[in-house]
N, CA, C and O atoms as a GROMACS GRO file, in nm:
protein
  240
    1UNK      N    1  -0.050   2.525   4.214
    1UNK     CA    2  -0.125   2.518   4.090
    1UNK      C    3  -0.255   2.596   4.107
    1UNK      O    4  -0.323   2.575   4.208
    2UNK      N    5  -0.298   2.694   4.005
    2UNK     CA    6  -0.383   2.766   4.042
    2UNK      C    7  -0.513   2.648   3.980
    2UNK      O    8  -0.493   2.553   3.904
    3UNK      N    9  -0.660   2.698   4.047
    3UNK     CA   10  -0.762   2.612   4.030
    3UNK      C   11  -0.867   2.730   4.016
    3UNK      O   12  -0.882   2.806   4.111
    4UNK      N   13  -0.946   2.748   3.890
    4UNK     CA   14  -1.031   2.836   3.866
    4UNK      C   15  -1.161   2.847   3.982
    4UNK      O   16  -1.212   2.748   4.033
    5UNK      N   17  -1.199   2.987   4.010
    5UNK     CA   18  -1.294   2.976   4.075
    5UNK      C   19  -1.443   2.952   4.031
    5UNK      O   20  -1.538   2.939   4.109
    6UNK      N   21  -1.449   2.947   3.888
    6UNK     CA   22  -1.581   2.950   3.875
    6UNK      C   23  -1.557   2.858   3.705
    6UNK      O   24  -1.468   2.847   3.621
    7UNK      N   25  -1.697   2.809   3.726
    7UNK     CA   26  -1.665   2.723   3.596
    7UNK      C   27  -1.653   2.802   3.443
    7UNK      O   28  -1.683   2.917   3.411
    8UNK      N   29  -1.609   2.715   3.383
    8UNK     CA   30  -1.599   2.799   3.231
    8UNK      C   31  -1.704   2.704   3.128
    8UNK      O   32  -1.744   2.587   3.126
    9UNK      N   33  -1.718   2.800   3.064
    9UNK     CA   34  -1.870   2.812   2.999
    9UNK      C   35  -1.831   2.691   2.884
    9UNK      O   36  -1.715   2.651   2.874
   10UNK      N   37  -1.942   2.638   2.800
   10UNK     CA   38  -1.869   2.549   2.698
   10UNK      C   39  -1.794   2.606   2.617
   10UNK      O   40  -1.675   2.588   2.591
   11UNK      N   41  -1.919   2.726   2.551
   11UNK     CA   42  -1.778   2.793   2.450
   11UNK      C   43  -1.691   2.835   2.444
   11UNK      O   44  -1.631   2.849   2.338
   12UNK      N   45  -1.636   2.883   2.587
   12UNK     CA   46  -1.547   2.896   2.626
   12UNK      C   47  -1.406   2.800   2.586
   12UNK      O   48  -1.310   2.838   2.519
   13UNK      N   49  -1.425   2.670   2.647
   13UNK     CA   50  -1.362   2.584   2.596
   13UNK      C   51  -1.360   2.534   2.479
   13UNK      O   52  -1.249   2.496   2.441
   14UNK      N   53  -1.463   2.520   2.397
   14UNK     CA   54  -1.422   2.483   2.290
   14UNK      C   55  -1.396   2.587   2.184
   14UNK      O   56  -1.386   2.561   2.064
   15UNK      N   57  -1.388   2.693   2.232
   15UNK     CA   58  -1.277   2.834   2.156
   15UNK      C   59  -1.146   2.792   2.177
   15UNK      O   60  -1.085   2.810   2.072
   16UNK      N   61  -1.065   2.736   2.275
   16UNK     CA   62  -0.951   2.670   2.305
   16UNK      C   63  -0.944   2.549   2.200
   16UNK      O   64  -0.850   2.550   2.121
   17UNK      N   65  -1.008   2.476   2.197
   17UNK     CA   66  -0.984   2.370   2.134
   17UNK      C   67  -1.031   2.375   1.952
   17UNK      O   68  -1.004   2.289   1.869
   18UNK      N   69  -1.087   2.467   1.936
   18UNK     CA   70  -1.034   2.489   1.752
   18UNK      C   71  -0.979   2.460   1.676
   18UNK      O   72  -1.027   2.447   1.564
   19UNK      N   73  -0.828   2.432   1.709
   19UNK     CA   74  -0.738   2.412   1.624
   19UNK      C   75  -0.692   2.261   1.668
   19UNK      O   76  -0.595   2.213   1.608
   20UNK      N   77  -0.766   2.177   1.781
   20UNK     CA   78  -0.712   2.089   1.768
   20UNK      C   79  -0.745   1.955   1.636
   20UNK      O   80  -0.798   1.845   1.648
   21UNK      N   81  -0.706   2.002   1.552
   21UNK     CA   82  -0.757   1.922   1.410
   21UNK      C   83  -0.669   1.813   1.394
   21UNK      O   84  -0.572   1.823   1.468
   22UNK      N   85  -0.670   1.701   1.315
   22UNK     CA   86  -0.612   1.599   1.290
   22UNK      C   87  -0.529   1.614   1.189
   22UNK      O   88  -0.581   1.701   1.118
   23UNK      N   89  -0.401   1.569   1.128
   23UNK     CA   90  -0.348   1.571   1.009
   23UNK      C   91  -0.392   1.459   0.908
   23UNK      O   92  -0.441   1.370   0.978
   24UNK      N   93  -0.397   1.424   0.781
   24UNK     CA   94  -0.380   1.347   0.735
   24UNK      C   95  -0.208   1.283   0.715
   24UNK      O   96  -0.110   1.352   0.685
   25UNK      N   97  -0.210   1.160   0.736
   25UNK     CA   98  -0.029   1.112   0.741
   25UNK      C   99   0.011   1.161   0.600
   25UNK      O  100  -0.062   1.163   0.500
   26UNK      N  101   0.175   1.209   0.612
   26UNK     CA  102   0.225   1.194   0.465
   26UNK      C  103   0.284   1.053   0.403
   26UNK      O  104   0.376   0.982   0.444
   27UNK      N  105   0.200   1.039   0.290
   27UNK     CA  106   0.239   0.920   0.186
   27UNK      C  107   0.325   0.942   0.119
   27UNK      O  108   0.347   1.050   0.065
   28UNK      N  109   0.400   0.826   0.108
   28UNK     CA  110   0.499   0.810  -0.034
   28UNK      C  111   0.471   0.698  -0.111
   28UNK      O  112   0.402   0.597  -0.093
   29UNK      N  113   0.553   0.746  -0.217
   29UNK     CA  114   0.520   0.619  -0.315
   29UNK      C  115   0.664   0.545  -0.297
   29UNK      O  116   0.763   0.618  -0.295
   30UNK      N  117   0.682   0.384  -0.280
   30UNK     CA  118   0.792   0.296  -0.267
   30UNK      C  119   0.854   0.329  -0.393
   30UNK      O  120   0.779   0.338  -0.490
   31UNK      N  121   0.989   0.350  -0.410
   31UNK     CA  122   1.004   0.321  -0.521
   31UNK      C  123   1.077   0.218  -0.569
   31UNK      O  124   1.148   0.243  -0.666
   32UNK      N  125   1.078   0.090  -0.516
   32UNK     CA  126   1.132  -0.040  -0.535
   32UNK      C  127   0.987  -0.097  -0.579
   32UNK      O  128   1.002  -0.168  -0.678
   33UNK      N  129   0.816  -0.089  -0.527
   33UNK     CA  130   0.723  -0.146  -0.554
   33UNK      C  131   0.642  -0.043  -0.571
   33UNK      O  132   0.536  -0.081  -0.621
   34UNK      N  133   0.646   0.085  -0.549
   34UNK     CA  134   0.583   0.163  -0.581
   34UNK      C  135   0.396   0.176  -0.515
   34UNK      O  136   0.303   0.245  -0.558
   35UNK      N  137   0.402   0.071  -0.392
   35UNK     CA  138   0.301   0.094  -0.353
   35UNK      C  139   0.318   0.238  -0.238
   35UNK      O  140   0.424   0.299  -0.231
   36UNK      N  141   0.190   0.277  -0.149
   36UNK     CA  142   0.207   0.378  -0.078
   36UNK      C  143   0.259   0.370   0.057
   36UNK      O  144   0.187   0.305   0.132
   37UNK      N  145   0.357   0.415   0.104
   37UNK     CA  146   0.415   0.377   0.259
   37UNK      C  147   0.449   0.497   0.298
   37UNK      O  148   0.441   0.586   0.213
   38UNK      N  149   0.505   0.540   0.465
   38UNK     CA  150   0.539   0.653   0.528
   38UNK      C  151   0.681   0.640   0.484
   38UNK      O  152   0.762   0.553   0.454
   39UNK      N  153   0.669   0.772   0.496
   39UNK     CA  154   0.828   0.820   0.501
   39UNK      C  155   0.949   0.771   0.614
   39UNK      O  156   0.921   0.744   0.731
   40UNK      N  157   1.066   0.766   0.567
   40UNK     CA  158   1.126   0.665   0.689
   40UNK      C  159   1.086   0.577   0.738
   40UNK      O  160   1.099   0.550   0.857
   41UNK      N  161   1.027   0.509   0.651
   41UNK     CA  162   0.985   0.333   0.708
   41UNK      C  163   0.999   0.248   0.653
   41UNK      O  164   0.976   0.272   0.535
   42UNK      N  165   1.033   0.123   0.675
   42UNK     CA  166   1.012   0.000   0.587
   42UNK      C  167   0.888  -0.003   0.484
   42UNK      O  168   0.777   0.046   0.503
   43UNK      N  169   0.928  -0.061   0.387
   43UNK     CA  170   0.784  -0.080   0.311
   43UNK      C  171   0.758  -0.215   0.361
   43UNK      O  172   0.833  -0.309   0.388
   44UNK      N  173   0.604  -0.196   0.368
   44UNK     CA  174   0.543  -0.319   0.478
   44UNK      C  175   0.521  -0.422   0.367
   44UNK      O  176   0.535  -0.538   0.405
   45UNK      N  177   0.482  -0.402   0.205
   45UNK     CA  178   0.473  -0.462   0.093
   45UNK      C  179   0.577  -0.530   0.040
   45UNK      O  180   0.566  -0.645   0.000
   46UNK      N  181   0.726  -0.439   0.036
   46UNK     CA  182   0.831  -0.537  -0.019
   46UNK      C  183   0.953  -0.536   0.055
   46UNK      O  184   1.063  -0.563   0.008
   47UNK      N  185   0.930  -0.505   0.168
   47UNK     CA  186   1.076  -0.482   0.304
   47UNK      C  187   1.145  -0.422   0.246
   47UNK      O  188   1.253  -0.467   0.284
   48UNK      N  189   1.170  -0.335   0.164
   48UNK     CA  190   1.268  -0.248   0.136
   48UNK      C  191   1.312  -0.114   0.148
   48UNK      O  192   1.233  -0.038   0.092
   49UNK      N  193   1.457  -0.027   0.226
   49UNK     CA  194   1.443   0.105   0.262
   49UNK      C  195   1.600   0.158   0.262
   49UNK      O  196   1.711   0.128   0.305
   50UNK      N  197   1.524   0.267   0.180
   50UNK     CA  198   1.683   0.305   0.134
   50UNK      C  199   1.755   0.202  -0.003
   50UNK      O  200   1.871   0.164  -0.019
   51UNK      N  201   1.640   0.180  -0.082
   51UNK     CA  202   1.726   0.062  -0.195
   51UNK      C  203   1.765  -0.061  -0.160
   51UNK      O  204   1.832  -0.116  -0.248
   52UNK      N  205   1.745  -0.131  -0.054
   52UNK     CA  206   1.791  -0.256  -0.030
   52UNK      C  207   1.660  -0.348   0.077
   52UNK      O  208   1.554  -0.314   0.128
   53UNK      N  209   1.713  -0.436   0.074
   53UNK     CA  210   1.586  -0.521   0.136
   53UNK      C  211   1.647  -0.550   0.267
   53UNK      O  212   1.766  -0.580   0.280
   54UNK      N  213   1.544  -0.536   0.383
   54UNK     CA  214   1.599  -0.488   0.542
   54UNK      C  215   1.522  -0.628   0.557
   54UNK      O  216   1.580  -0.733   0.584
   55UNK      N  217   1.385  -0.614   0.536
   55UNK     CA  218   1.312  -0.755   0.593
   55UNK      C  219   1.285  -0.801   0.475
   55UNK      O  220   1.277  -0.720   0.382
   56UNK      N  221   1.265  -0.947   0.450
   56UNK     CA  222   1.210  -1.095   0.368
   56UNK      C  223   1.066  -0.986   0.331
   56UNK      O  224   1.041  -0.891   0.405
   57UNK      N  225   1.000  -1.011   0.237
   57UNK     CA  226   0.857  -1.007   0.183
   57UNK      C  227   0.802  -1.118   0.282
   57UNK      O  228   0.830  -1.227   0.333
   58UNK      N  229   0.689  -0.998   0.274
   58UNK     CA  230   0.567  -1.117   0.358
   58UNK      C  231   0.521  -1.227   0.254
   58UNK      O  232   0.509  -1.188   0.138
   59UNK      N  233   0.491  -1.380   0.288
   59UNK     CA  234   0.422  -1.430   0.222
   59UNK      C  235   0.278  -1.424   0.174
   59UNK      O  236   0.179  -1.418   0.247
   60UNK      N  237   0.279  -1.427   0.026
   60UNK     CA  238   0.168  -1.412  -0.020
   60UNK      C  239   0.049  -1.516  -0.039
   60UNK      O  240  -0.058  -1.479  -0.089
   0.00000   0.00000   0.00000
């Protein structure tokens, strides 16, 4: 493994790291409750995925 001989400068590094930006998650809207949940997931609001109910509703 090579090991630099001399240090690298800040801007250096953080010219590398530029693009490390964050995404915002993609939302959906349920459409059994229509609140907002991820894609491919249970809705955490009414357990339902793919049209049918996987888990019980949480109690309210």
């Amino acid at each position: 493994m090579a090991l630099p001989k001399r240090r690298h400068s800040k801007a250096r590094g953080r010219k590398r790291r530029t693009n490390w930006k964050i995404s915002a998650p993609n939302v959906i809207e349920c459409p059994h409750c229509h609140q907002a949940r991820l894609p491919h997931h249970i809705c955490s609001h009414c357990g339902y995925y793919d049209g049918r109910e996987v888990i019980s509703a949480r109690p309210e």
